[in-house]
Biotite code that builds the C-alpha atoms (Angstrom):
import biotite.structure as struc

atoms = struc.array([
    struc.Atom([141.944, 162.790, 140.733], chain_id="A", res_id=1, res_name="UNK", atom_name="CA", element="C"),
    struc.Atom([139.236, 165.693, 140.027], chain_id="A", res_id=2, res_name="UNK", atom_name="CA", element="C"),
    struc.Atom([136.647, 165.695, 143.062], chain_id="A", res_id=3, res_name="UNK", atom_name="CA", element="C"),
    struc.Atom([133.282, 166.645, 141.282], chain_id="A", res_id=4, res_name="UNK", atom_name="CA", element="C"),
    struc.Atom([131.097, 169.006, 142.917], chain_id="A", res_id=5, res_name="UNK", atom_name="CA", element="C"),
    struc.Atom([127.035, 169.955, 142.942], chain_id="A", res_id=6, res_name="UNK", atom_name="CA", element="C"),
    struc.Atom([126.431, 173.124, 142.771], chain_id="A", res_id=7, res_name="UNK", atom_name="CA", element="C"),
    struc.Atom([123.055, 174.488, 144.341], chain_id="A", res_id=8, res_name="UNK", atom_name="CA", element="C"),
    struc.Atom([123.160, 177.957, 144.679], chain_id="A", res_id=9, res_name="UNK", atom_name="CA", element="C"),
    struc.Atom([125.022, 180.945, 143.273], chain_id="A", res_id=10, res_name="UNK", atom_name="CA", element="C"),
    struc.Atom([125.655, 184.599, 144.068], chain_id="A", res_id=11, res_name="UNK", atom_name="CA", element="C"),
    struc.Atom([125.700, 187.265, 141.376], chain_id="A", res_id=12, res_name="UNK", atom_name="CA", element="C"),
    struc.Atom([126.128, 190.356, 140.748], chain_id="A", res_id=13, res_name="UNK", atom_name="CA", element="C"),
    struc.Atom([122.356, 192.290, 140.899], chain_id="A", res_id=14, res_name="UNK", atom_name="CA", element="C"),
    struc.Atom([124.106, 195.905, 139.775], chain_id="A", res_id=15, res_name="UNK", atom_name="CA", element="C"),
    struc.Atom([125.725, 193.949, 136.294], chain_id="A", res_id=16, res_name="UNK", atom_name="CA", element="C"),
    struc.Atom([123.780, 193.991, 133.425], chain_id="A", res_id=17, res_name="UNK", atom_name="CA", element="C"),
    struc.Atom([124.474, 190.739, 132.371], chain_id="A", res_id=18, res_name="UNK", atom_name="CA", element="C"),
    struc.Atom([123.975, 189.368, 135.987], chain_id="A", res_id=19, res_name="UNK", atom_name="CA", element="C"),
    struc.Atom([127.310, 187.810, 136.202], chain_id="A", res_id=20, res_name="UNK", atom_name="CA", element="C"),
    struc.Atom([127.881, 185.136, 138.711], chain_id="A", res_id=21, res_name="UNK", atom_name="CA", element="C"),
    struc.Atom([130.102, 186.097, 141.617], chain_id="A", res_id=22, res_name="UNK", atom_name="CA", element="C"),
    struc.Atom([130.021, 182.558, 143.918], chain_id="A", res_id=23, res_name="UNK", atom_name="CA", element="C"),
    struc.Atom([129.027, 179.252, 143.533], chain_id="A", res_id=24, res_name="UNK", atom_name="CA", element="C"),
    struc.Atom([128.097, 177.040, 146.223], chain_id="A", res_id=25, res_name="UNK", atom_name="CA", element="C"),
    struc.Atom([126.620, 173.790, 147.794], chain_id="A", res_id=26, res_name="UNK", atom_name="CA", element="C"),
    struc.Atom([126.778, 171.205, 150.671], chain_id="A", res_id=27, res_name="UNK", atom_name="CA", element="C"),
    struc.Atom([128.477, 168.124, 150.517], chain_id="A", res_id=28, res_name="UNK", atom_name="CA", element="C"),
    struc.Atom([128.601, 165.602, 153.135], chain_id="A", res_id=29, res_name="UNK", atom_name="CA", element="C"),
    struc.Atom([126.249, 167.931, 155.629], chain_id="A", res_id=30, res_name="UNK", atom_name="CA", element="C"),
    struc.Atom([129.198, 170.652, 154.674], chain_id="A", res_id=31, res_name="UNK", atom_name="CA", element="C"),
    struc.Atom([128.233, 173.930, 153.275], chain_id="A", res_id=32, res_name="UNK", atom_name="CA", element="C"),
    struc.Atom([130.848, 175.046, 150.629], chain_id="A", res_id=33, res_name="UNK", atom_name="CA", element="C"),
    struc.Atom([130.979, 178.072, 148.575], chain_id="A", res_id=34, res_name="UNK", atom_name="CA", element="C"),
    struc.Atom([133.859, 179.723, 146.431], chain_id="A", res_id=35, res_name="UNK", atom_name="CA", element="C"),
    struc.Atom([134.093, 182.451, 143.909], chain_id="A", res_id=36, res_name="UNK", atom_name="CA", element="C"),
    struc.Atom([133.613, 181.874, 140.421], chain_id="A", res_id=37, res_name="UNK", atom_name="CA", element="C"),
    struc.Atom([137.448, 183.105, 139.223], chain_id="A", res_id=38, res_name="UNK", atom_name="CA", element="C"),
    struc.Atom([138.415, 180.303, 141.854], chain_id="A", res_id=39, res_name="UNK", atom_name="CA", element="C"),
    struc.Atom([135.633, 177.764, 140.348], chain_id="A", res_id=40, res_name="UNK", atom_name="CA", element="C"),
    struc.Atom([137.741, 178.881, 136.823], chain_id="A", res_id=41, res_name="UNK", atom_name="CA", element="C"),
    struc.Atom([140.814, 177.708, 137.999], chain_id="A", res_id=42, res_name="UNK", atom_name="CA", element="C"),
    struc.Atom([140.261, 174.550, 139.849], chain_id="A", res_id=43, res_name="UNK", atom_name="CA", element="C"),
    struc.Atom([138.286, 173.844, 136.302], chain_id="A", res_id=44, res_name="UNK", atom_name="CA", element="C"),
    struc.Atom([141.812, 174.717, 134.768], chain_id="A", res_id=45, res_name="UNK", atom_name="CA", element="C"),
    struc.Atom([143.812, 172.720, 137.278], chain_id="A", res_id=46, res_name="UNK", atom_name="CA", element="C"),
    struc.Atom([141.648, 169.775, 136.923], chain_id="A", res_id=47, res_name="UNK", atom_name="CA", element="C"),
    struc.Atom([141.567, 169.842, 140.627], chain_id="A", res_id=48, res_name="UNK", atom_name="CA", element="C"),
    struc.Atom([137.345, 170.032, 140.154], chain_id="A", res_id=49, res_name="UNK", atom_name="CA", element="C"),
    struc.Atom([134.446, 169.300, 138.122], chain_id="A", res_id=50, res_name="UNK", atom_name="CA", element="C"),
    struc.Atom([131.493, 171.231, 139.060], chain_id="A", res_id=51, res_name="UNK", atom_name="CA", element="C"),
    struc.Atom([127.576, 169.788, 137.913], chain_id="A", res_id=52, res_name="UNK", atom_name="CA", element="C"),
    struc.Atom([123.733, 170.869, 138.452], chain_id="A", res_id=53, res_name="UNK", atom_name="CA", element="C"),
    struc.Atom([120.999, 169.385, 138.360], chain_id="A", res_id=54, res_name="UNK", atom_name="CA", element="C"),
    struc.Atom([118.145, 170.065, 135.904], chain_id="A", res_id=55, res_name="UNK", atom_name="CA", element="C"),
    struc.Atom([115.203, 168.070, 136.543], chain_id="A", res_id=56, res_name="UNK", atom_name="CA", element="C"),
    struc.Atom([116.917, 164.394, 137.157], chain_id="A", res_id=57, res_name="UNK", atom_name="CA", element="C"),
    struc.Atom([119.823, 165.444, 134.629], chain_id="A", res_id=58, res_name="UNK", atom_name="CA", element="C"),
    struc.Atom([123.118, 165.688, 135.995], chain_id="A", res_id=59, res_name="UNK", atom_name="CA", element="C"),
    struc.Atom([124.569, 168.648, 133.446], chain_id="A", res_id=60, res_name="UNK", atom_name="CA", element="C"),
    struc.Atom([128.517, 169.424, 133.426], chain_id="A", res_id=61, res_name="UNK", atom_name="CA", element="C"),
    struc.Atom([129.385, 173.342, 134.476], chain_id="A", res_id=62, res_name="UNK", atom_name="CA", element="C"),
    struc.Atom([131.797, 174.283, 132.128], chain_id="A", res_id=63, res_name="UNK", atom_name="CA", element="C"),
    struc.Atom([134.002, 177.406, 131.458], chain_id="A", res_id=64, res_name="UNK", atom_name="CA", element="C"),
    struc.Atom([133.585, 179.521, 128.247], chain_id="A", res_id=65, res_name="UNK", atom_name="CA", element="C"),
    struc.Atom([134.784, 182.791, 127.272], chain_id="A", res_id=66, res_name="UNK", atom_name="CA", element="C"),
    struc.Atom([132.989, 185.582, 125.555], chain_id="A", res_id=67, res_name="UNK", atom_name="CA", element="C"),
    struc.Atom([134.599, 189.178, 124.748], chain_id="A", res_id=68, res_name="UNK", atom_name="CA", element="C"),
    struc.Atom([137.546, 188.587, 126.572], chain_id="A", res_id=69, res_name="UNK", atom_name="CA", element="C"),
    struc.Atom([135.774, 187.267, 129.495], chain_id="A", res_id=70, res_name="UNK", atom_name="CA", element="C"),
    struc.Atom([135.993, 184.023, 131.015], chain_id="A", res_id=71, res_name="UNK", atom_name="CA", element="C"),
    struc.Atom([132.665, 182.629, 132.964], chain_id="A", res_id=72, res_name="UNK", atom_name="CA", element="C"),
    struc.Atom([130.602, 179.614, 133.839], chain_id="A", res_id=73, res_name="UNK", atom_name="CA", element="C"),
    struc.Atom([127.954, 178.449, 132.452], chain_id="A", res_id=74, res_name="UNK", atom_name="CA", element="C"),
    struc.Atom([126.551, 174.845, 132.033], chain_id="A", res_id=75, res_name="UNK", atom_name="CA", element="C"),
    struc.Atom([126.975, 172.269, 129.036], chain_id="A", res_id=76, res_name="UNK", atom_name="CA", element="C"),
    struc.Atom([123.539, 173.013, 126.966], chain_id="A", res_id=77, res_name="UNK", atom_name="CA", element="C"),
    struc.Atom([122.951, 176.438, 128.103], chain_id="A", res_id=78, res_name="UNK", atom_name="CA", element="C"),
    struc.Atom([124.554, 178.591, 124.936], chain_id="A", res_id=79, res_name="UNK", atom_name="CA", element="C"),
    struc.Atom([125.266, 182.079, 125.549], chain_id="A", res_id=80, res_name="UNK", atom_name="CA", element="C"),
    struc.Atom([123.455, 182.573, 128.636], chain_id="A", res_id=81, res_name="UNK", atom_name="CA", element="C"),
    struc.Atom([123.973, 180.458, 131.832], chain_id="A", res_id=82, res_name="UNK", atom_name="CA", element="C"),
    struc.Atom([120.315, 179.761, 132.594], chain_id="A", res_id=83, res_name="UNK", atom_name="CA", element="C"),
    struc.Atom([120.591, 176.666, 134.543], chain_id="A", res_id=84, res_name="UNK", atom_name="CA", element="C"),
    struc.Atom([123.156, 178.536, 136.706], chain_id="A", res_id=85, res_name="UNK", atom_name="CA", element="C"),
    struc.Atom([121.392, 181.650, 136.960], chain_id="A", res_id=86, res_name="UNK", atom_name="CA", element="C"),
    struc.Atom([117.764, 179.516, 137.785], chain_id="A", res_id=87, res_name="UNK", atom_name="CA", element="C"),
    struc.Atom([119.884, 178.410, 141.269], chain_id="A", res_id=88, res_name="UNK", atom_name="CA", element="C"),
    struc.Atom([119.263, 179.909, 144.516], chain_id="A", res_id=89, res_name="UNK", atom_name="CA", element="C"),
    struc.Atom([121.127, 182.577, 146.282], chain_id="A", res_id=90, res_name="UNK", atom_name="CA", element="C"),
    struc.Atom([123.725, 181.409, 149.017], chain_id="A", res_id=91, res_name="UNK", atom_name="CA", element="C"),
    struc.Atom([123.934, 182.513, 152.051], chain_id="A", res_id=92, res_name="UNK", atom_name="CA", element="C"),
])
């Protein structure tokens, strides 16, 4: 069974042009959690999570796509650019 996840805050990479996310994070259940984005990839993969945000009172999936050879995150409606990722917090 795939446990499903809320993100609510990332951690990128400032010195990247393309400000590419290094973490993702969140609490659940009082718990802080955070992991890095190739491990977000592969539990994605492995079916083992599903990851969402919220924008506004929309739950929106966090999906994986791939763009010159690269493989990132990015949520459902966002296009090219992960936006609703990117608009998150920084963890601690």
């Amino acid at each position: 069974m795939t446990i499903r996840r809320q993100v609510g805050c990332i951690n990128r990479d400032r010195d990247n042009p393309h400000e590419r996310i290094i973490n993702i994070g969140g609490i659940d259940n009082a718990i802080r959690w955070k992991m890095s984005e190739k491990d977000a990839i592969a539990y994605i993969d492995n079916h083992q999570y599903s990851f969402f945000v919220y924008v506004g009172n929309l739950s929106v999936d966090v999906i994986v796509d791939e763009r010159n050879g690269r493989r990132y995150l990015k949520t459902k409606n966002d296009g090219e650019k992960p936006d609703n990722l990117l608009s998150l917090p920084e963890c601690p």
